[in-house]
N, C-alpha and C positions, 0 to 999 in steps of 0.2 A: 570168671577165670582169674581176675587181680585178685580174691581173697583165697580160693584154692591154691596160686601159685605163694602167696604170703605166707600160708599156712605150712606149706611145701619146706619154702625157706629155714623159716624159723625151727622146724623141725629137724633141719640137717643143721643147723649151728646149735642146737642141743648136742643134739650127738658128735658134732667135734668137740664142745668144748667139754665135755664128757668123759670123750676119750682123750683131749689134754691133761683133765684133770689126774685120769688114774694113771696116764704117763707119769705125771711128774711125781704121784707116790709110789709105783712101783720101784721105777727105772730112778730115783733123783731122791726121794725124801728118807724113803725105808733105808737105803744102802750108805744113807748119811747119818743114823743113829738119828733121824727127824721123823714127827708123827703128822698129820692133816691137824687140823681142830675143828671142832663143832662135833656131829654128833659118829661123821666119819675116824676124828680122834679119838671118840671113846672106842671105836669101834676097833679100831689098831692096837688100843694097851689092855682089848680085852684077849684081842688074838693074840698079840706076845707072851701074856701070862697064862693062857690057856691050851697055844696052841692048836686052837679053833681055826680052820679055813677062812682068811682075811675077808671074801666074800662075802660068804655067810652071816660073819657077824657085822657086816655092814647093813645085808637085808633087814637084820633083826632090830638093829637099834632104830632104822630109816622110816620101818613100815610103820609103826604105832603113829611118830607123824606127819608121814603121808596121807594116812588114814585121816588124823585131824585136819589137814591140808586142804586135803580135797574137798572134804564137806564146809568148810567154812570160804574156799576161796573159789571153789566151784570147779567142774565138770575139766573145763579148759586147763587149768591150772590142774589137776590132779594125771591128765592124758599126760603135757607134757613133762612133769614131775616125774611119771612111771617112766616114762620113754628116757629119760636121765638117767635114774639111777638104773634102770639095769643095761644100758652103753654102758654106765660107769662100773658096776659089777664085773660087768662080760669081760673089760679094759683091764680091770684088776689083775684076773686071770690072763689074758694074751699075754701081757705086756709082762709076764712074769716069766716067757721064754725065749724076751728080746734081748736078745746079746749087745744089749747098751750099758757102757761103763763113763762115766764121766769122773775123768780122771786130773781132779783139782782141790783144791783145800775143802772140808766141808763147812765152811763157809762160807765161799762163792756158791757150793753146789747148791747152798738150803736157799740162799738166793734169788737163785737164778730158777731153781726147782720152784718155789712161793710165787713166782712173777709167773709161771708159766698155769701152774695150780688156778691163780688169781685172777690169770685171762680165761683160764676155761670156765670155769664159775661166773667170771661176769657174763659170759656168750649166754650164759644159759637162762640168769637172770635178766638179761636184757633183751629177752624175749618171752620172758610169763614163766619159766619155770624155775625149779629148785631141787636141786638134791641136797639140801644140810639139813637136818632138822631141825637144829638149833636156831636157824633164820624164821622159819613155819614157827615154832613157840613160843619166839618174842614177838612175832606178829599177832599171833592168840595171845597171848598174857598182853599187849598194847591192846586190841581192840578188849576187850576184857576192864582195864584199868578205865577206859574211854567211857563204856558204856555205864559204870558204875560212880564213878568223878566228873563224868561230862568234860575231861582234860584232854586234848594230844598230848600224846609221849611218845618218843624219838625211839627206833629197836636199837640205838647204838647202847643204851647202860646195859641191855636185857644179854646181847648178846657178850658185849665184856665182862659181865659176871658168868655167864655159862661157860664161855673159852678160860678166865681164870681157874674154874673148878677142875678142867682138861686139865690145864696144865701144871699144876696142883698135883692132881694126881698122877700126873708123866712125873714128878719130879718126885716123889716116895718111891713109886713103885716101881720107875723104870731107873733113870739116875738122871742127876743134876743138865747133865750137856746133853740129853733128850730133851729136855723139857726148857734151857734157854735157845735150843738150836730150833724147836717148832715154836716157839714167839715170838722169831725172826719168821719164820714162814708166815703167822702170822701176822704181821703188821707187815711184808711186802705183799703178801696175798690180798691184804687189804686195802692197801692203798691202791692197787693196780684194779679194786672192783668199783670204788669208789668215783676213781675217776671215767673210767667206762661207763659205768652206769650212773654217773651223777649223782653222786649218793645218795645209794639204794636204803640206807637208815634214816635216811633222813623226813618228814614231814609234805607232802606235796600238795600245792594248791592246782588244784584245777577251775580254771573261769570257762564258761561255755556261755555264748552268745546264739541265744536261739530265738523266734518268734512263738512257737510253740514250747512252753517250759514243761509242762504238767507231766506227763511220758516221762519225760528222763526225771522228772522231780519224784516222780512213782516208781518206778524201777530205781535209782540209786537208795531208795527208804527200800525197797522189797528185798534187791539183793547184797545190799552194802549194809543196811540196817545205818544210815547215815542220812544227816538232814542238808541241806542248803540257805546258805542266805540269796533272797532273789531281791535283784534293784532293776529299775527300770532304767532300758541304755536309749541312744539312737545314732546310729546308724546315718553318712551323708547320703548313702546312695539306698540303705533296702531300710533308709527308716525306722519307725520303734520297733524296739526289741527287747528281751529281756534278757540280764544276767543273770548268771547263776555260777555262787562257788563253794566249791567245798572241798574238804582236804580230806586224802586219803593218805594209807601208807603204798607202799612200793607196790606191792603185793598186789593190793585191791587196786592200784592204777591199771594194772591190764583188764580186769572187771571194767572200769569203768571207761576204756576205751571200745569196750565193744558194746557198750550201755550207746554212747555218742555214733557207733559205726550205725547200730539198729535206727537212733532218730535222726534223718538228712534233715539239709539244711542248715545245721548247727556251726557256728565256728569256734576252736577250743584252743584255751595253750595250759601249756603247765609249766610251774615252777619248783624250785626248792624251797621250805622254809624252815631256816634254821630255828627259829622259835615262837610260840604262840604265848602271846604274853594274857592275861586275866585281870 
C-alpha cells in the first residue's frame, strides 16, 4: 500500500505541476510577448509563424524525445513523461478560455510567469518525470559522451547551448523583446528548478551500504549500463559490509532508486557533485 499510495502521489504532482506550467504560458508568458524554452520554445516560434495549433506542435517536437526517453530511462520514466505532457497539452488548451489578465509591466509579468513555469517543471522533475525534450537529449548526448570518453559530464553546457539556439532563433524571427523577455524566463525558471530539485544538472553520487552487493552490482551494469567502485566498510552494530558508489545523472537517479527499493537491507545517500576531476 506505501508504494501504490507513493506512486499515487507523485502522479498527481505531475499533473499539477503540468498544469502550473501551461498556466504560466498560456495566461502569463504568451500575452507578455515571452516564449517557454527547450523544446516547448521551439514549439511556440513554430506556432506563431505558422499558425499551427500551439498544442499540436508541442506533441510533435516532444514525441521524438519521449520516444528516446523512454527506451533509454525506462518504462517508469516514459509512464510519467506521457502523463506530463499531455496534462500539459490538455492545459494549454483550457487555459486558453481562462479569463486571466495580469495587469502589470511585462517585466514583473515574465517574472513572476518563469517562477511559476519553474515550480511546475521542478514538481514534475522531482519525482522521475519530464516534459522538455531538451533536458531527455542532454541526458542522451551525456551518457553517450560517458560511454565513449569514460568522463561525467554535467547536462548544464548541453542544455545552454540548446536554450541559446531557442533563443537565437526568437530573436530573427520573432523580435528582439521576445527573445530577451524569455531569458528572463529562463534563468528565473531555472533557478527556481535548481533549487527544488538540487540541481537536477548536476552530477550525483550515490553510496549504498549493503551486505549483499552483487544484485544491485548486476542490475545497475544491466539497466544503467554503469559500473561501481565497491570498498569494504563496517558497520558498529550490523558489522562488515560492503560499499558501493557510483554516479549517475538526475534522470537515472530514479532508475536507481528503485534498483535499491528491489534489494532490502541496503542503506543509501546521495549527493551532488559539482565536479569529477581525472
Amino acid at each position: 500500500m506505501g508504494k501504490k499510495f507513493e506512486d499515487l502521489l507523485s502522479y498527481l504532482i505531475i499533473i499539477i505541476g503540468a498544469l502550473l506550467a501551461s498556466f504560466s504560458v498560456i495566461c502569463i508568458l504568451i500575452p507578455n510577448d515571452a516564449i517557454d524554452y527547450g523544446t516547448a520554445g521551439i514549439a511556440i516560434i513554430i506556432s506563431k509563424l505558422t499558425g499551427i495549433n500551439l498544442s499540436l506542435c508541442v506533441i510533435v517536437t516532444f514525441v521524438p524525445f519521449w520516444i528516446l526517453g523512454a527506451r533509454r530511462l525506462g518504462r517508469t520514466f516514459g509512464i510519467k513523461s506521457l502523463i506530463g505532457s499531455v496534462v500539459y497539452t490538455a492545459g494549454l488548451e483550457a487555459f486558453k478560455i481562462v479569463p486571466f489578465e495580469l495587469n502589470t509591466e511585462h517585466f514583473l509579468a515574465v517574472a513572476f510567469g518563469g517562477a511559476i513555469l519553474g515550480l511546475g517543471l521542478a514538481l514534475i522533475l522531482r519525482v522521475g518525470g519530464c516534459i522538455d525534450g531538451s533536458e531527455i537529449l542532454a541526458n542522451i548526448i551525456v551518457d553517450f559522451l560517458e560511454e565513449k570518453t569514460g568522463r561525467n559530464h554535467s547536462l548544464t553546457y548541453f542544455l545552454l547551448a540548446f536554450n541559446a539556439c531557442v533563443y537565437i532563433a526568437a530573436f530573427i524571427v520573432i523580435n528582439q523583446n521576445a527573445a530577451l523577455l524569455s531569458l528572463l524566463v529562463y534563468v528565473v525558471a531555472t533557478s527556481v528548478i535548481t533549487n527544488v530539485t538540487d540541481h537536477f544538472d548536476a552530477i550525483k553520487q550515490v553510496t549504498i551500504i549493503t551486505k549483499d552487493p552483487d544484485n544491485i552490482v548486476k542490475e545497475i551494469k544491466e539497466e544503467l549500463n554503469k559500473t561501481c567502485t565497491l570498498m569494504n566498510s563496517y558497520g558498529m552494530i550490523a558489522g562488515e559490509n560492503k560499499t558501493l558508489i557510483c554516479y549517475v545523472s538526475y534522470f537515472e537517479l530514479q532508475k536507481m532508486k528503485e534498483i535499491i527499493s528491489r534489494n532490502k537491507g541496503s542503506f543509501s545517500t546521495v549527493s551532488t557533485i559539482d565536479e569529477i576531476l581525472r
